[in-house]
N, C-alpha and C positions, 0 to 999 in steps of 0.2 A: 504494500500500500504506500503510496506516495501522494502527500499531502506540500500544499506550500501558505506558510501562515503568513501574513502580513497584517498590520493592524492599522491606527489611529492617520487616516487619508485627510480627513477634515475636511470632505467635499465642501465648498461654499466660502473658505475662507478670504476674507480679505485680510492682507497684511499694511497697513499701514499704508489704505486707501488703494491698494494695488488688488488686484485681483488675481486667484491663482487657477483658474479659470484654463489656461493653456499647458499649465503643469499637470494640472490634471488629467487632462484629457494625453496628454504624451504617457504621462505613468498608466495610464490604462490601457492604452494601443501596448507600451512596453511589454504589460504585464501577461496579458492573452498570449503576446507568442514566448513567454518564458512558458506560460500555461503548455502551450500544444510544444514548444520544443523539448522538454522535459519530461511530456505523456504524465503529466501530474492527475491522478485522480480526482481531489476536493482540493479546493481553496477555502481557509480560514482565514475571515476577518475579525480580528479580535476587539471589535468595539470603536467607537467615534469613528465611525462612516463618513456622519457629517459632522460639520462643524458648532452647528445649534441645532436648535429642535425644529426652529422654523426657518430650512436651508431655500435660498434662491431656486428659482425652477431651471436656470441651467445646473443647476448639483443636483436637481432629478432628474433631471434629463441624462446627467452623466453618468450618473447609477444606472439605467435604465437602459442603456445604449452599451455598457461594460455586462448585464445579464445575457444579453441578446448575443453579444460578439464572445463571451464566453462558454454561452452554451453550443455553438458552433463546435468549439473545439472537444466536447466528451466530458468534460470536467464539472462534478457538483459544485455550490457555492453556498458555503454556510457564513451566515450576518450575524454575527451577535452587539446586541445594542452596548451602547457605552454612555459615560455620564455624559458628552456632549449632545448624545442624541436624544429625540425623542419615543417614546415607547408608542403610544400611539401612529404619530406619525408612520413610524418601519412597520408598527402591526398592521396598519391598514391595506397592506400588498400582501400580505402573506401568503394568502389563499391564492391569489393570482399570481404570483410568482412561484409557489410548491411545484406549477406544472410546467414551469422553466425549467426545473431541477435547480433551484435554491431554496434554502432554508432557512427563514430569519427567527431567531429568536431573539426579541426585542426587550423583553424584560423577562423578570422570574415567575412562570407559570404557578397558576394554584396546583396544578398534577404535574409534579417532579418527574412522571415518566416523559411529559411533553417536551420534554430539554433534554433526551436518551435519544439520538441519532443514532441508526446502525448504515455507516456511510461505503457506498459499497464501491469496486473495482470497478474499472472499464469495461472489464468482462461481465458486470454484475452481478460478481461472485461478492461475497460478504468480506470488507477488505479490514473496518477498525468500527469500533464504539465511542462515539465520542459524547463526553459530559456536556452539554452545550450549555456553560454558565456566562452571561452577560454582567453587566455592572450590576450590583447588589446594591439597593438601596436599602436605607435600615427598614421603611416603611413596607417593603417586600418579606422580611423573616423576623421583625420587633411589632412586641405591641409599648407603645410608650407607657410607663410607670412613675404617678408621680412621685414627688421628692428624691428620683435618683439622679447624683451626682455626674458629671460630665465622663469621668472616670470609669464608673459604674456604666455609665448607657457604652462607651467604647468597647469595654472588655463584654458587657453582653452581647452587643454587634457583632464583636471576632468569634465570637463564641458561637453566633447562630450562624455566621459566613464559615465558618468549618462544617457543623453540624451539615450545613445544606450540599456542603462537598462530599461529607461523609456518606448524606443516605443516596445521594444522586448516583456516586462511584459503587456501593453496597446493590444498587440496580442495576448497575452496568455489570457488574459481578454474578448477578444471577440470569438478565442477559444473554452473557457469555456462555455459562454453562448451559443452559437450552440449545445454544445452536453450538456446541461440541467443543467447548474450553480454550479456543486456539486464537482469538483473538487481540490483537493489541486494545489496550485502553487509554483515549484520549481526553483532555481536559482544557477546557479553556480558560479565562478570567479577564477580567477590567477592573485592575486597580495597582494600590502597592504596595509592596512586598519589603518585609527588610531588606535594606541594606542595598537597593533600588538606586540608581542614580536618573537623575530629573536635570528638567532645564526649565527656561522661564518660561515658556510656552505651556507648559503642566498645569493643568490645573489641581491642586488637591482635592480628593474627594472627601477623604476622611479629616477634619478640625480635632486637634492633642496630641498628649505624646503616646496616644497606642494606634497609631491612625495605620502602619503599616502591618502587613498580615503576616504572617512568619512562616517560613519555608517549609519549616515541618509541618503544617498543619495541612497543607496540599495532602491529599491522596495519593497512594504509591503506581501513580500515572505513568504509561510509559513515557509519554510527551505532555507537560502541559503549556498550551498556547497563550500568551499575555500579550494584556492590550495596557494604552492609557501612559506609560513611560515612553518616551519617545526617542532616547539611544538606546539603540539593539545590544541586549547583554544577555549572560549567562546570570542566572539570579543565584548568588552563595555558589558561583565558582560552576554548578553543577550543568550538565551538559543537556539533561532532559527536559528542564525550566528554564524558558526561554523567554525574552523579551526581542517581538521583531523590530520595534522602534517605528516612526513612522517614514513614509516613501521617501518627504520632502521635507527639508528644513523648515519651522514652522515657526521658529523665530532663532536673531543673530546669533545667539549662542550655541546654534544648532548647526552654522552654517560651515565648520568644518568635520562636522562627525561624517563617518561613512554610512549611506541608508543604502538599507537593502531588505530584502525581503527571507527568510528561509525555506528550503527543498529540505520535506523532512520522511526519512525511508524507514518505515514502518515493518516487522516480520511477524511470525508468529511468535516469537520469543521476546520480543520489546523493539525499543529503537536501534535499528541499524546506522543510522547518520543523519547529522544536520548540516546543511551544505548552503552557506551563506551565499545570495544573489549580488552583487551591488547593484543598487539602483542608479543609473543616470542620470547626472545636473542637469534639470530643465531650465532653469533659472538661476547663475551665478550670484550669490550674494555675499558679504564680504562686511568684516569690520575691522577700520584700520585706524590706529592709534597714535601720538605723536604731537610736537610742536607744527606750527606752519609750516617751516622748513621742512620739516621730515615726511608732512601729508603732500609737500609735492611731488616728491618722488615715488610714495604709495600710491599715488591716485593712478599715477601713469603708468606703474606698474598692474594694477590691479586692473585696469581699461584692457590690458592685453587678453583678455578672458570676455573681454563684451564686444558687442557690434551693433551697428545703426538697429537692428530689429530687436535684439536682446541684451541690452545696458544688462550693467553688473550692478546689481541694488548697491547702495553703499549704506552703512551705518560707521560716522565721522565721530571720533572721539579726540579734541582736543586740547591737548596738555598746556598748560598756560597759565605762568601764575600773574602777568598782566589786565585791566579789562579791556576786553574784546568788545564794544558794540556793534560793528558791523561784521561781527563772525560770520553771519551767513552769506554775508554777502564777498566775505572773503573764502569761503567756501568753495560757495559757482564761480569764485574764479580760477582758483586751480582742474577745475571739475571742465569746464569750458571746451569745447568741440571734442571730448573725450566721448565714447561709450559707454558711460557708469550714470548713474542717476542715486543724486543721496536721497535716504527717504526719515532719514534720522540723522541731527548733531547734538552732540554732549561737551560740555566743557568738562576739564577733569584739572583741577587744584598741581599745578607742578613742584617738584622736590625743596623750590625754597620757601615756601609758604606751609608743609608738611614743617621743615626744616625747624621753620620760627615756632611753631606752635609746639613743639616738641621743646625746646628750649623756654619759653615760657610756661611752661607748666612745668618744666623741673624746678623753675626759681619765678616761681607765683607768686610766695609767698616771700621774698625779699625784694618784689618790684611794689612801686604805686601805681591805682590805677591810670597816672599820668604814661608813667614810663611802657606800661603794658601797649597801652593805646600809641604812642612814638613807633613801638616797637610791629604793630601791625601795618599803618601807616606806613612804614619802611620797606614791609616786604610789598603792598600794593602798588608800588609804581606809581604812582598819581600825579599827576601835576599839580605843581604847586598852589596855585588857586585854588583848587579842589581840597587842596589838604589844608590849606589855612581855614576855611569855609570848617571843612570837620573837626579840625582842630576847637574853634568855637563854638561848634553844639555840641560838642564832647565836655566842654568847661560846663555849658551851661547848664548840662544834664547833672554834673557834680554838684556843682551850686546848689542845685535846686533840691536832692538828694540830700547834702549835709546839713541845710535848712529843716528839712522836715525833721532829720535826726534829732537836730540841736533842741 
């Protein structure tokens, strides 16, 4: 049995008024013929399809258009819903899409057998069992209880999101033995896991300190498929728990991880191999750091990656312990008949203004707040107008301060 999971697509998103609209649709064309050149039986997507609950009607469309162009190729398609999506919304196709040969489960069924997939080979011979668990909201396996502590509703939460892994996997187990013991067991999930690495794009699901789910508590699954983290890891090192990460960078901190999706080969004795895909940069993005001087040489570097039809987003971080008011506008000018398009600047505080403030707070308490104030003043660069101008509502602020005292 050969499955390929891939998870958190974000059909619909806008990044910072850009639309990823053309990424998408490339990572779907990609995906199909990794599908048919691999002869992958089922596709797993492990959660956040889309982006919100109430996605653009090109993000349905593009769902819609990736069923159609994947059922071409022989291969099942299991959706499981995630915190970004809607439950309703993905349930409303379900029935109409079972006779695609997809399978969406969109949230947690009241009949725990309804999320027991027996997902079968191209031959449609019986190929794996898979747990089909989507994002667990508490209001799905809790009844709320009042006066309990925040603490208390946490460890109850983990407590029922095991329990729901237990009897689901405990079915898949009896299952198995009905059609003759030989089957692998699969599991999915949308959420996180100890020890989990995240980026800013993440949403949390779970608010405190028991918010991530702990590795042992999985079932002794031969594969279990994660959604919802968005760089592709092995969770606690182990090779059967997996995070596929999502397709496409989904914000700047994302945008030098490697995305890919996994080929994962299934026996009758457990997993055979995970076989990582790269996915392809549809859209260059980039974030580059520095004084002015050092962003002109990054920019022009970074442009060699973009072209008139597909600039390289830029996110401009720079370093400067001067002020800047027309930073932006000194921005577009290094930026200027280049390929790149910024869609974000940051100023970031430079080593001599860290420098002072570290040095004033060793001896705080042997300066006045005359000298404190000289001493910021100094590292600001200012022109001297401006600094006589502060220097005088900084007295007058004192005055007016040791008055009240007095």
């Amino acid at each position: 049995m050969r499955l390929l999971h891939t998870s958190d697509w974000h059909l619909g998103q806008h990044f910072m008024g850009k639309t990823r609209q053309a990424e998408h649709r490339a990572f779907c064309d990609w995906l199909v013929e990794r599908v048919r050149e691999h002869a992958v039986d089922a596709l797993i997507v492990a959660g956040d399809l889309f982006d919100s609950g109430a996605p653009p009607s090109h993000a349905r469309e593009q769902y819609n258009r990736f069923i159609v162009a994947l059922r071409a190729t022989g291969a099942r398609l299991v959706v499981l819903g995630g915190n970004h999506d809607s439950v309703a919304m993905l349930g409303e196709s379900r029935g109409l899409l079972a006779c695609l040969d997809t399978w969406v489960i969109p949230g947690v069924a009241a009949d725990p057998a309804e999320q027991l997939l027996l997902l079968p080979r191209r031959d449609g011979a019986p190929g794996a069992l898979l747990c089909a668990i989507p994002f667990i909201r508490p209001r799905d396996v809790l009844k709320s209880e009042a006066g309990q502590s925040a603490d208390a509703k946490l460890q109850a939460l983990q407590a029922a999101i095991r329990e729901h892994y237990r009897a689901l996997f405990a079915l898949a187990e009896a299952r198995r033995r009905e059609l003759g013991g030989a089957l692998p067991i699969v599991a999915t999930g949308h959420l996180t896991t100890v020890g989990a690495s995240a980026s800013e794009s993440v949403r949390e699901i779970y608010v405190g300190s028991l918010e991530a789910f702990p590795t042992d508590a999985f079932p002794p699954a031969a594969y279990v498929a994660l959604g919802h983290i968005h760089r592709p890891q092995r969770v606690a090192g182990l090779e059967h728990i997996r995070y596929s990460g999502s397709p496409i960078p989904l914000s700047f901190d994302e945008a030098r991880q490697r995305k890919e999706v996994l080929l994962v080969d299934l026996g009758e004795d457990g997993l055979e191999a995970v076989t990582p895909l790269p996915v392809p940069c549809f859209q260059p993005l980039l974030t580059l750091r520095g004084d002015l001087a050092e962003l002109a040489g990054a920019v022009v570097e970074a442009a060699a990656g973009g072209s008139a039809e597909r600039p390289v987003w830029l996110e401009v971080r720079v370093v400067a312990d001067e002020h800047l008011p027309d930073l932006p506008a000194r921005v577009a000018a290094l930026c200027a008949g280049l390929p790149v398009e910024v869609l974000r600047i940051r100023r970031e505080r430079g080593d001599a203004v860290a420098r002072l403030c570290r040095e004033a707070r060793e001896t705080l308490d042997e300066l006045s707040p005359e000298e404190v104030f000289e001493q910021r003043l100094a590292g600001a660069a200012l022109d001297e107008a401006l600094a006589g101008r502060l220097r005088g509502l900084h007295r007058q602020v004192l005055d007016e301060l040791r008055e009240e005292r007095a």
